[in-house]
MIDOSE-1310 file (N, C-alpha, C; in nm, 2 decimals, decimal comma, always signed):
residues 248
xxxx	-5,85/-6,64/+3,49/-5,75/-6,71/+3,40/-5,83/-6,80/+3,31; -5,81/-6,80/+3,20/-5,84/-6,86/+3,09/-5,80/-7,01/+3,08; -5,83/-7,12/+3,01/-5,83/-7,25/+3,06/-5,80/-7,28/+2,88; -5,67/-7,40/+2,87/-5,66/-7,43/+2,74/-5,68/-7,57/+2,73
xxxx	-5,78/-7,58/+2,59/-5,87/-7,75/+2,62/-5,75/-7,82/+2,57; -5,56/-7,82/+2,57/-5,47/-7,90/+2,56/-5,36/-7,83/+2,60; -5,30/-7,91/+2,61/-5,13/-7,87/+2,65/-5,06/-7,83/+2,54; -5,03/-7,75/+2,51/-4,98/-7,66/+2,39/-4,80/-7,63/+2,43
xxxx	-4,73/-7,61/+2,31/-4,58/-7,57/+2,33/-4,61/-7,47/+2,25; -4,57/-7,33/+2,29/-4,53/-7,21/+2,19/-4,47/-7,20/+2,20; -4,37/-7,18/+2,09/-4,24/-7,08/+2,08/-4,24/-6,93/+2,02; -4,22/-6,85/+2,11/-4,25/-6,74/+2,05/-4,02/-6,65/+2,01
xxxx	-4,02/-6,63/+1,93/-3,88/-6,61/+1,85/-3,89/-6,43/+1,82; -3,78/-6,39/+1,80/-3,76/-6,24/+1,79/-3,67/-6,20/+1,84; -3,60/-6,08/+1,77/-3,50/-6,03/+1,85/-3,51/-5,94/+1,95; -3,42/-5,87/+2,01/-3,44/-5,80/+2,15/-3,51/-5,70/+2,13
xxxx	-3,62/-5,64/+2,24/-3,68/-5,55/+2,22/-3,80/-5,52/+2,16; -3,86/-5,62/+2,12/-3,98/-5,68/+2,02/-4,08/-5,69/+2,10; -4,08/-5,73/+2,26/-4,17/-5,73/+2,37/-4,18/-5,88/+2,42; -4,06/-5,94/+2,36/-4,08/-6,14/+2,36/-4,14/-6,15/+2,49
xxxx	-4,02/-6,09/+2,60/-4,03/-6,16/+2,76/-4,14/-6,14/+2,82; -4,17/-5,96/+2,82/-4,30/-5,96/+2,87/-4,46/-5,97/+2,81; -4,42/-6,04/+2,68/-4,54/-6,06/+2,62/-4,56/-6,26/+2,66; -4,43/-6,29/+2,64/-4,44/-6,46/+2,66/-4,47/-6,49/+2,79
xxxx	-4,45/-6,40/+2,90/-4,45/-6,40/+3,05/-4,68/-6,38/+3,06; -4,66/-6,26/+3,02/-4,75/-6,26/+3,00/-4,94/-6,37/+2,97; -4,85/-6,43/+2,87/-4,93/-6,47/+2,83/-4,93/-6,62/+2,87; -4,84/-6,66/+2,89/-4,83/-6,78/+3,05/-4,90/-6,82/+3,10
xxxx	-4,86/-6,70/+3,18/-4,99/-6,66/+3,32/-5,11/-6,67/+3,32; -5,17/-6,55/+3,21/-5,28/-6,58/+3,17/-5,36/-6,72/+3,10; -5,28/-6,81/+3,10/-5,30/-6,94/+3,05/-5,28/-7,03/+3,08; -5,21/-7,01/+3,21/-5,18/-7,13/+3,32/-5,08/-7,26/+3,24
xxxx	-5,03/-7,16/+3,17/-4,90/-7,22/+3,11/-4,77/-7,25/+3,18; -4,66/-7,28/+3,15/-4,54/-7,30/+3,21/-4,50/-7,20/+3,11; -4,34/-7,12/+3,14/-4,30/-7,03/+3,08/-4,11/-7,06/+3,09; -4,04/-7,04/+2,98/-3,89/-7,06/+2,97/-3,88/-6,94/+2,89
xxxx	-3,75/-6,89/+2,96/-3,67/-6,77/+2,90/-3,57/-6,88/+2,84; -3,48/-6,91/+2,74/-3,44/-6,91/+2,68/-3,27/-6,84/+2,70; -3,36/-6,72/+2,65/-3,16/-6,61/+2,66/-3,16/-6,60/+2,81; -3,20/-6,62/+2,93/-3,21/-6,66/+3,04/-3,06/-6,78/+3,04
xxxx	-3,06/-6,85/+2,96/-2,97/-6,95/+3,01/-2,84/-6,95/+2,95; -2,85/-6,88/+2,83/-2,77/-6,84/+2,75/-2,65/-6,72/+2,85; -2,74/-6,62/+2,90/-2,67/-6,56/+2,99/-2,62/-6,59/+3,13; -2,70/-6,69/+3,14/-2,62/-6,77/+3,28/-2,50/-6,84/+3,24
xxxx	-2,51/-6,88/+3,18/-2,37/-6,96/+3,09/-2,28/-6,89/+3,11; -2,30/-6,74/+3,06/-2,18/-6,65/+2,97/-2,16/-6,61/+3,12; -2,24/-6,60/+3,21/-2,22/-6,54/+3,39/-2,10/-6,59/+3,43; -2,16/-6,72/+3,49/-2,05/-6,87/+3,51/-1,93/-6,83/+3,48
xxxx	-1,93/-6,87/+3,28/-1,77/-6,84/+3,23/-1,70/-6,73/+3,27; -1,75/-6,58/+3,28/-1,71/-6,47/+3,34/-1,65/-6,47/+3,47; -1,75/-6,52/+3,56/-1,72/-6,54/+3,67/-1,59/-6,65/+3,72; -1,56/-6,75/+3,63/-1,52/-6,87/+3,62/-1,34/-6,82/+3,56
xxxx	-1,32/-6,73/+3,51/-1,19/-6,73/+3,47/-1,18/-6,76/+3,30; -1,31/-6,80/+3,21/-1,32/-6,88/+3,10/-1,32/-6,69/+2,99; -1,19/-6,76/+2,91/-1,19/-6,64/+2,80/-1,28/-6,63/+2,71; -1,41/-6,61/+2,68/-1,53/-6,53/+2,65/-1,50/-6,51/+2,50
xxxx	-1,41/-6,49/+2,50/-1,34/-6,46/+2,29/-1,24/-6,54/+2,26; -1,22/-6,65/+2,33/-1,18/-6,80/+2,28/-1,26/-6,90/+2,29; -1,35/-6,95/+2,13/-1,41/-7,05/+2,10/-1,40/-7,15/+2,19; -1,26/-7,18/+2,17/-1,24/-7,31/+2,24/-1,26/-7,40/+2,36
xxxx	-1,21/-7,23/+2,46/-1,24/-7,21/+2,63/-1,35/-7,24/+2,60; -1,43/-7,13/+2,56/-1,59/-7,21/+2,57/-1,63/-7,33/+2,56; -1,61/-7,40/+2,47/-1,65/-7,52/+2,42/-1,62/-7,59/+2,56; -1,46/-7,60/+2,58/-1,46/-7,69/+2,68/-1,52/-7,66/+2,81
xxxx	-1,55/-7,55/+2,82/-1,60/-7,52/+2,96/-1,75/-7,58/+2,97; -1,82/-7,56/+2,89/-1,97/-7,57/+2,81/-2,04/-7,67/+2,89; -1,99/-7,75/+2,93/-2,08/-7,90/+2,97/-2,08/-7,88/+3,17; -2,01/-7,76/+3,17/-1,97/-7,75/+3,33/-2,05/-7,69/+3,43
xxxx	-2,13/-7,59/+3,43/-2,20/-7,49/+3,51/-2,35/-7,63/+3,51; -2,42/-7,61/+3,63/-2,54/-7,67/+3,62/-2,63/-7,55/+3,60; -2,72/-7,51/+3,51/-2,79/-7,41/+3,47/-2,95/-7,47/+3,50; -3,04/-7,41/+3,62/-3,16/-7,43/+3,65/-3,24/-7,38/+3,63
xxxx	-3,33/-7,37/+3,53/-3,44/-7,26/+3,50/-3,59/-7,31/+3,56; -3,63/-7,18/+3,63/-3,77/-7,18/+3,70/-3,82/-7,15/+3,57; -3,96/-7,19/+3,59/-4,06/-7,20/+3,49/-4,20/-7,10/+3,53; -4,18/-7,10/+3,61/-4,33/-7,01/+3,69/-4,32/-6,85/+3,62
xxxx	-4,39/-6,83/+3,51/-4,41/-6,74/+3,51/-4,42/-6,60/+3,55; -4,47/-6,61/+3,69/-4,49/-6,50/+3,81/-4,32/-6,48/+3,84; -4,24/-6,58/+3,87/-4,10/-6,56/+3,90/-4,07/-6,68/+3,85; -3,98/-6,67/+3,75/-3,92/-6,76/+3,64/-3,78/-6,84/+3,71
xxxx	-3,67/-6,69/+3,73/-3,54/-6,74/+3,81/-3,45/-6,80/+3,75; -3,35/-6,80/+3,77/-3,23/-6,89/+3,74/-3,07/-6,93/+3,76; -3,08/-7,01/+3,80/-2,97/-7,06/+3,85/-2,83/-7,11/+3,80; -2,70/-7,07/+3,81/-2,58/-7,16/+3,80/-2,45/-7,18/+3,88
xxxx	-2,48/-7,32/+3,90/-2,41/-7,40/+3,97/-2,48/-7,36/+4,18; -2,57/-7,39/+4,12/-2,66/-7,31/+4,26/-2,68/-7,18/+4,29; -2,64/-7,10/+4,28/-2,61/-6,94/+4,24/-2,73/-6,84/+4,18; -2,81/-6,78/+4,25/-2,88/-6,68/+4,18/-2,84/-6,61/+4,10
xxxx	-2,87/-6,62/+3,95/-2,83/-6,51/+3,83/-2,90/-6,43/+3,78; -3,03/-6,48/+3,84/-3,13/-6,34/+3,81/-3,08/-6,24/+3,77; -3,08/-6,16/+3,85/-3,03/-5,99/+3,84/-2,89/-6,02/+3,75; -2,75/-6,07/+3,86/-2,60/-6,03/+3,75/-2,65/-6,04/+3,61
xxxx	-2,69/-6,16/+3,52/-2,71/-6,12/+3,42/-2,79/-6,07/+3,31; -2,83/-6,01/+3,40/-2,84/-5,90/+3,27/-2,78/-5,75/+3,34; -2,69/-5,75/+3,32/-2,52/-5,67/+3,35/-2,46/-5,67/+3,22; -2,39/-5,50/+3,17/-2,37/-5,50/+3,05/-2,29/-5,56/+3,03
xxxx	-2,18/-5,64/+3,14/-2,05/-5,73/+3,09/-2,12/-5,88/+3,05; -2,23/-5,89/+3,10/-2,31/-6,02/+3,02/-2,35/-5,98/+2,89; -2,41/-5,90/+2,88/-2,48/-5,90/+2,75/-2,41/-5,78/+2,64; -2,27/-5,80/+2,66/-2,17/-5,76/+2,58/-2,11/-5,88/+2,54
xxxx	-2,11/-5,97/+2,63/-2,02/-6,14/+2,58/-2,13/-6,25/+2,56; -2,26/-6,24/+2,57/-2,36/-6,33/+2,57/-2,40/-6,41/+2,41; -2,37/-6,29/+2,33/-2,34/-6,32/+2,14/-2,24/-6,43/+2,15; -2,11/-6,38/+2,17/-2,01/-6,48/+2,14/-1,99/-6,61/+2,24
xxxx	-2,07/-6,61/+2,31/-2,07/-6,73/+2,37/-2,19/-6,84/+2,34; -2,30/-6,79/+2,32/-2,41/-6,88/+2,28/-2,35/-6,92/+2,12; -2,27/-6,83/+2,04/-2,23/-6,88/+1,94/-2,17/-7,02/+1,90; -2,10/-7,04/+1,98/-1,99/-7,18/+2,00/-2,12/-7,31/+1,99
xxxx	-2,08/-7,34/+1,94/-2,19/-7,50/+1,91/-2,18/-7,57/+2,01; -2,15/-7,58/+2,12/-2,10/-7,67/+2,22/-2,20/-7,64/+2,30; -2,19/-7,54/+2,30/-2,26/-7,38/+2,42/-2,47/-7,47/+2,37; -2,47/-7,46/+2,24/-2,57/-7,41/+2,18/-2,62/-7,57/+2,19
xxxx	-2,58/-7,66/+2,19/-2,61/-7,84/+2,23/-2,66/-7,87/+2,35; -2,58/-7,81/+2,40/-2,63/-7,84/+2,61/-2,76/-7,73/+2,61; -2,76/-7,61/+2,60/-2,89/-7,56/+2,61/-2,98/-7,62/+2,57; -2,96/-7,63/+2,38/-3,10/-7,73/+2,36/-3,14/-7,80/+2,41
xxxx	-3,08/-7,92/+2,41/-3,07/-8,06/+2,47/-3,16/-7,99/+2,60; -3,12/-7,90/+2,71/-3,19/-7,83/+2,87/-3,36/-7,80/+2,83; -3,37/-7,69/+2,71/-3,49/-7,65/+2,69/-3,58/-7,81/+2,65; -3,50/-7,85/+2,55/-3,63/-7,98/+2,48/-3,66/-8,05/+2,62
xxxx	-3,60/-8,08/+2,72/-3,59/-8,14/+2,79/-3,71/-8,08/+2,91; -3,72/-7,93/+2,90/-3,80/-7,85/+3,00/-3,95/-7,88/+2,90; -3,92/-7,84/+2,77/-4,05/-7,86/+2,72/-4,11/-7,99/+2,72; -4,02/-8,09/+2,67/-4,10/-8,22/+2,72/-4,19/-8,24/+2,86
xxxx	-4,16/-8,24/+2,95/-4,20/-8,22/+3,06/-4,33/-8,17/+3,09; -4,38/-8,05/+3,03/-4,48/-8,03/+3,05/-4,58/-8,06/+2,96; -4,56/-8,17/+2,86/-4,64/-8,29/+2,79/-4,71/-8,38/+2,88; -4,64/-8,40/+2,95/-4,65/-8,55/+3,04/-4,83/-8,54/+3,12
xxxx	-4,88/-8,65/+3,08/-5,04/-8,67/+3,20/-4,99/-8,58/+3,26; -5,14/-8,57/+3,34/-5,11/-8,51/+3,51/-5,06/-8,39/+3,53; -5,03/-8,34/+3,64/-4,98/-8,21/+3,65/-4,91/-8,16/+3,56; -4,82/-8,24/+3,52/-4,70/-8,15/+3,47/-4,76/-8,14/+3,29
xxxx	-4,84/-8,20/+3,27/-4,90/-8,20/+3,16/-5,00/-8,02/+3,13; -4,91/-7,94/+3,13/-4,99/-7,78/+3,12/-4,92/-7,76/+3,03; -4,84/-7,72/+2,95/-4,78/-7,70/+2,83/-4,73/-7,55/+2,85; -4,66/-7,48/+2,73/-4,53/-7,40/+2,77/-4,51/-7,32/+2,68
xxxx	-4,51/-7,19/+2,70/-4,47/-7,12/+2,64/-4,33/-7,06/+2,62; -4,23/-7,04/+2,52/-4,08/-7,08/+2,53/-4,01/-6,97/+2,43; -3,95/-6,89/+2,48/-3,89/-6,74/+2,41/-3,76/-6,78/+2,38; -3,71/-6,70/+2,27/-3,60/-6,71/+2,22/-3,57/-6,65/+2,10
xxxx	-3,47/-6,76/+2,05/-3,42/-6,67/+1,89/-3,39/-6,76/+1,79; -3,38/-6,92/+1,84/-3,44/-6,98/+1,76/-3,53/-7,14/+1,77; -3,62/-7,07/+1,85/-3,71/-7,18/+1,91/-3,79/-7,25/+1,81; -3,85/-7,16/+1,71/-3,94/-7,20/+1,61/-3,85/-7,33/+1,53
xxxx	-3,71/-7,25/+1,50/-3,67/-7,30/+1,38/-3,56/-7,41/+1,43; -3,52/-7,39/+1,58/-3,42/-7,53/+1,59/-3,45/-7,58/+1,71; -3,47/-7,54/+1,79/-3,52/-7,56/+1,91/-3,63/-7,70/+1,97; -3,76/-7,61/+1,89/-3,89/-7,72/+1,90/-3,97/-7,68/+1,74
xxxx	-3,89/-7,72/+1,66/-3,98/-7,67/+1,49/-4,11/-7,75/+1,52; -4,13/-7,86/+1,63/-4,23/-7,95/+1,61/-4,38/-7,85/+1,68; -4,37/-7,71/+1,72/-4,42/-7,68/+1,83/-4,56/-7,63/+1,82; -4,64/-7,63/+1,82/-4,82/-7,61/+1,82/-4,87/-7,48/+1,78
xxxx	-4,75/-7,41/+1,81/-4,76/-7,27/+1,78/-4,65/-7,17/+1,77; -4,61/-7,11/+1,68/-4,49/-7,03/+1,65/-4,48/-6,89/+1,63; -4,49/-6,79/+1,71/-4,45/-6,68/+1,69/-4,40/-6,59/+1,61; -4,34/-6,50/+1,60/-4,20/-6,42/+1,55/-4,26/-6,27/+1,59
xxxx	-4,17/-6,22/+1,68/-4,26/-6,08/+1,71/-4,13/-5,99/+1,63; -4,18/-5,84/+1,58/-4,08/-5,75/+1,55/-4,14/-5,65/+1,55; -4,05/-5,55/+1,54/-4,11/-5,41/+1,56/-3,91/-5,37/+1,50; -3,97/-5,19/+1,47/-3,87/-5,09/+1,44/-3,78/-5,09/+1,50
xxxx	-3,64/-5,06/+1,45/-3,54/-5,00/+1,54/-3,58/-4,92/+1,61; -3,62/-4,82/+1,59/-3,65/-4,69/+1,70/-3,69/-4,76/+1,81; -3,83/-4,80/+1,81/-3,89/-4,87/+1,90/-3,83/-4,96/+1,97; -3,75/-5,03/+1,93/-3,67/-5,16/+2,01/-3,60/-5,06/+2,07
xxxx	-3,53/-4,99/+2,01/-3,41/-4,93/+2,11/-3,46/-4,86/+2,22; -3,62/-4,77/+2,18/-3,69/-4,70/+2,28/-3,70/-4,82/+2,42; -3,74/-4,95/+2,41/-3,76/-5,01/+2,46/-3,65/-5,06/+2,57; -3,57/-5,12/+2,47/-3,46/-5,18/+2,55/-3,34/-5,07/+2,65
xxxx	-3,34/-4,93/+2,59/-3,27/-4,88/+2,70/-3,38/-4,83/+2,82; -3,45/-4,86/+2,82/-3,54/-4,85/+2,97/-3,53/-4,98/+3,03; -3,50/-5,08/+2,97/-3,48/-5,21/+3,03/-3,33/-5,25/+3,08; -3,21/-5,20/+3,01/-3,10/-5,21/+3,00/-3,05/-5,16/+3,16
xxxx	-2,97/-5,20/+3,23/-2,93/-5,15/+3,37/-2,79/-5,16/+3,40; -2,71/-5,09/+3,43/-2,53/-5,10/+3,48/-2,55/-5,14/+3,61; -2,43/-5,20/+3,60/-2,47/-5,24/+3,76/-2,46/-5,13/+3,88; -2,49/-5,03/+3,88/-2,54/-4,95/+3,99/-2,67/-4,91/+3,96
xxxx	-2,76/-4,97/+3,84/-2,90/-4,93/+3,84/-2,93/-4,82/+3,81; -2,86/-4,80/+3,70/-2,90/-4,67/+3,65/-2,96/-4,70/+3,54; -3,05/-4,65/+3,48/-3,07/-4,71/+3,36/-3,03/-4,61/+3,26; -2,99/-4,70/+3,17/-2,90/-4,61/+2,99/-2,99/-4,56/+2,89
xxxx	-3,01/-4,41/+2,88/-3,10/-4,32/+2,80/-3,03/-4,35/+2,70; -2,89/-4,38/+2,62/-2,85/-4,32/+2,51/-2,91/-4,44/+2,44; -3,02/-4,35/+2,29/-3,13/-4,45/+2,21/-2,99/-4,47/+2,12; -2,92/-4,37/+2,06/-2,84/-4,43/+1,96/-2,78/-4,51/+1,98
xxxx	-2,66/-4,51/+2,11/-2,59/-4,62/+2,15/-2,67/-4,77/+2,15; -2,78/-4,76/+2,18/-2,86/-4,85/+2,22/-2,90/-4,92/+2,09; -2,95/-4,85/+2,02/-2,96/-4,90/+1,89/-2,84/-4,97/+1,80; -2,76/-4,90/+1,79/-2,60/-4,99/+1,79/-2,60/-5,11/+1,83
xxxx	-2,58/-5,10/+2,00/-2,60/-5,24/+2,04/-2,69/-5,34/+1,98; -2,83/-5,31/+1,94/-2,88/-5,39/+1,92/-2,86/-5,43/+1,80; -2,82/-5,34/+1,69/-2,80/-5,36/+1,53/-2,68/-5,46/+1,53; -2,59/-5,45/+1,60/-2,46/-5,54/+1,63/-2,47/-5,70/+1,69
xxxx	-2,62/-5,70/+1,75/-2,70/-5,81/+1,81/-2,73/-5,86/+1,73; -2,83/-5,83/+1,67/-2,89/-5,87/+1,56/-2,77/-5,92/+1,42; -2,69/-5,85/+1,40/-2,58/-5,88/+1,26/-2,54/-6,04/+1,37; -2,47/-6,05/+1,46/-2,43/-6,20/+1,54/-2,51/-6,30/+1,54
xxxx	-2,63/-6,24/+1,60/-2,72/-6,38/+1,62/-2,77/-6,42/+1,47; -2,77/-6,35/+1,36/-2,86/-6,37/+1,25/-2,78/-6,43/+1,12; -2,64/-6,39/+1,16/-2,48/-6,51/+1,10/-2,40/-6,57/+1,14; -2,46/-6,63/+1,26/-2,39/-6,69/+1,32/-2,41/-6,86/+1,22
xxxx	-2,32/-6,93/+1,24/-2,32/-7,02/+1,15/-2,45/-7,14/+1,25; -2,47/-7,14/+1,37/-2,51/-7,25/+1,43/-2,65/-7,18/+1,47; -2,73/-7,24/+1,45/-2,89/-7,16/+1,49/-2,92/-7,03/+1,49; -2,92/-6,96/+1,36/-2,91/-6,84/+1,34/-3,07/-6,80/+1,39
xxxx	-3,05/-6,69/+1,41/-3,19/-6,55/+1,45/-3,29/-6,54/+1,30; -3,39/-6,67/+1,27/-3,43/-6,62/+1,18/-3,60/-6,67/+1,23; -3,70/-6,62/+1,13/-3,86/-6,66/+1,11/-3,89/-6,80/+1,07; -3,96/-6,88/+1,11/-3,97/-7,02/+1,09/-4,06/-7,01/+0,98
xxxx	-4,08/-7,10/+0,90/-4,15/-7,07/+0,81/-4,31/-7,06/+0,83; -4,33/-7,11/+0,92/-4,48/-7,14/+0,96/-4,52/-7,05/+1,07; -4,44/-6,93/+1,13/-4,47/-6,87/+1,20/-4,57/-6,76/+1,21; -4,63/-6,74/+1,25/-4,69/-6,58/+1,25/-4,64/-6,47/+1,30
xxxx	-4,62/-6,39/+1,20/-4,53/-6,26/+1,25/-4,63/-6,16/+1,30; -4,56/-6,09/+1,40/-4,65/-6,00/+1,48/-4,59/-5,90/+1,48; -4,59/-5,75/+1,41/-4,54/-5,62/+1,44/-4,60/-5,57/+1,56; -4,51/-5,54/+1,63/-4,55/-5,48/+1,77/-4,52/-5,31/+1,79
xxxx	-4,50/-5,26/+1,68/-4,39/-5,15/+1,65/-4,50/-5,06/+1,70; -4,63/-5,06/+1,69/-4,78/-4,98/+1,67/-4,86/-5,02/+1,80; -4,80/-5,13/+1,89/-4,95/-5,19/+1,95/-4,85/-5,18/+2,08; -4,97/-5,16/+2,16/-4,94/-5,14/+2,31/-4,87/-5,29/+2,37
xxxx	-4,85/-5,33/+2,48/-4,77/-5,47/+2,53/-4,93/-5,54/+2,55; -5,02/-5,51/+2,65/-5,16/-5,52/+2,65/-5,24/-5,58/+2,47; -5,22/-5,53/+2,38/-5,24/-5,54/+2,26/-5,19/-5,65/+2,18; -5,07/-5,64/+2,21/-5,00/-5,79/+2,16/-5,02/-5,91/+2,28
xxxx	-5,03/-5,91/+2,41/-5,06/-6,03/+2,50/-5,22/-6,03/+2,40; -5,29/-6,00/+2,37/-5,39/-6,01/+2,36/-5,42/-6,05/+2,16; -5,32/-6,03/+2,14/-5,29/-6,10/+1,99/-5,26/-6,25/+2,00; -5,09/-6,29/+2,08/-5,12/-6,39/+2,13/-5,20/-6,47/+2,20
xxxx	-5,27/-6,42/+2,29/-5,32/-6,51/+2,39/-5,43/-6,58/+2,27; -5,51/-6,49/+2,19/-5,57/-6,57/+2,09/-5,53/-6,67/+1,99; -5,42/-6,62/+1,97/-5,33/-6,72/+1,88/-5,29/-6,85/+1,95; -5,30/-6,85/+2,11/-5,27/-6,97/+2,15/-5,40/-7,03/+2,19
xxxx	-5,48/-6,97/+2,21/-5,61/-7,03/+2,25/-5,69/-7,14/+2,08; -5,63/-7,11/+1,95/-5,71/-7,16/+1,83/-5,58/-7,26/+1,86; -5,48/-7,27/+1,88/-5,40/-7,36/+1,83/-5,39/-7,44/+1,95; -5,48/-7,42/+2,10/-5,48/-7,54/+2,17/-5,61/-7,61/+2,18
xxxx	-5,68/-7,56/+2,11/-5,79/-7,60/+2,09/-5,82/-7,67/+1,93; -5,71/-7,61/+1,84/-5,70/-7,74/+1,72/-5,67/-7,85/+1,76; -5,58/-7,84/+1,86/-5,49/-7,97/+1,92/-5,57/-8,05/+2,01; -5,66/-8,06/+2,09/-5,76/-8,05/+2,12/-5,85/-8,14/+2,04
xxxx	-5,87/-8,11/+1,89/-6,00/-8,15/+1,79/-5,92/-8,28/+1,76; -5,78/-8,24/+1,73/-5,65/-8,35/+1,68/-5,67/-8,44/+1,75; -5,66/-8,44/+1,88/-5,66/-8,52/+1,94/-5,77/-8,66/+1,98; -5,91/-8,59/+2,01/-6,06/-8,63/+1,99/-6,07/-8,74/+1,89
xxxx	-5,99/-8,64/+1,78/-6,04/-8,78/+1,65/-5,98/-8,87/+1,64; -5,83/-8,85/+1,71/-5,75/-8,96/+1,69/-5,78/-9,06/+1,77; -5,87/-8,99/+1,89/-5,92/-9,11/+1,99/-6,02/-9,20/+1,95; -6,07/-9,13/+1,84/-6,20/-9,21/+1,80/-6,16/-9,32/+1,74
């Protein structure tokens, strides 16, 4: 494992299928980083309310519900996890009835305040001296641009429709574990993802200005951990020089 001469915050941004989780997981690990999923909590949310009786295509329900679930996110890379209201959500969500209502719920601004407010909160943390002071790598959709704009290092991964869809229906599961071959359908879904998250009026799905974009459409998963892992190694080690001089 590779050793970073500072505590670094990445945000790595993209839409589904781009390789975010297992490239951000990835490269964690390899860096003895802390790691946050993001749409992780967003779908625990949408779990909860499902589970909870809360109408999913009423703004409102949501909103008021929004401050209610306690949502716990593991950070360990190796097994991340996550929790609401004590409750393993791991597996349920990512269930197609989550990630059919997981759009319109992260939508609601109410939804989208308590998370932040959770993530900034996870990323501070691993600022701090001492142990907790290892720094974090943090996926999403809009981590660059609203999340932590302050963040050492910024992402943006994309790749082809084809390929995303190739991707995501191998990942995609019903709840009896089958997994969903259909690329078209698949691709739909995600074109319909993408049109939501990218107009939605509150932290829309876009590229930060200062990000580095990464096409993954050509490169193996191995290929891009290995794009980033450099990309985070110059930028924790500028931080690093930053820091030196300011001590002087």
């Amino acid at each position: 494992m590779s050793a970073t001469p500072a505590a670094v915050i990445v945000a790595i941004d993209g839409p589904s299928g781009t390789g975010k989780s297992s490239t951000s997981k990835a490269v964690a690990a390899r860096l003895g980083l802390r790691y946050l999923d993001t749409g992780a909590q967003y779908r625990a949310m949408t779990w909860w309310m499902l589970n909870n009786g809360i109408d999913v295509s009423d703004p409102s329900e949501i909103a008021a519900a929004a401050d209610k679930p306690a949502i716990v996110s593991g950070t360990d890379p190796q097994a991340p996890g996550i929790s609401a209201d004590g409750a393993d959500a791991s597996v349920p969500i990512r269930s197609q009835e989550v990630t059919a209502a997981v759009s319109a719920v992260s939508a609601v601004p109410e939804v989208r305040t308590r998370i932040t407010d959770l993530q900034r909160t996870i990323a501070a943390g691993t600022q701090e001296p001492g142990d907790a002071g290892t720094g974090i790598v943090v996926e999403g959709r809009d981590i660059g641009t609203t999340v932590l704009p302050d963040a050492d290092l910024k992402v943006f991964l994309t790749a082809s429709p084809e390929a995303r869809a190739a991707r995501r229906s191998g990942e995609l599961k019903s709840a009896d574990g089958k997994a969903h071959a259909d690329l078209a359908a698949t691709q739909q879904a995600l074109a319909a993802r993408d049109k939501a998250d990218s107009s939605r009026k509150t932290s829309p799905l876009k590229k930060a200005g200062d990000a580095v974009e990464v096409d993954t459409t050509e490169l193996t998963l191995e290929q891009v951990i290995e794009c980033v892992v450099t990309l985070v190694e110059k930028a924790s080690a500028d931080k690093a020089g930053r820091m030196e001089k300011a001590a002087r």
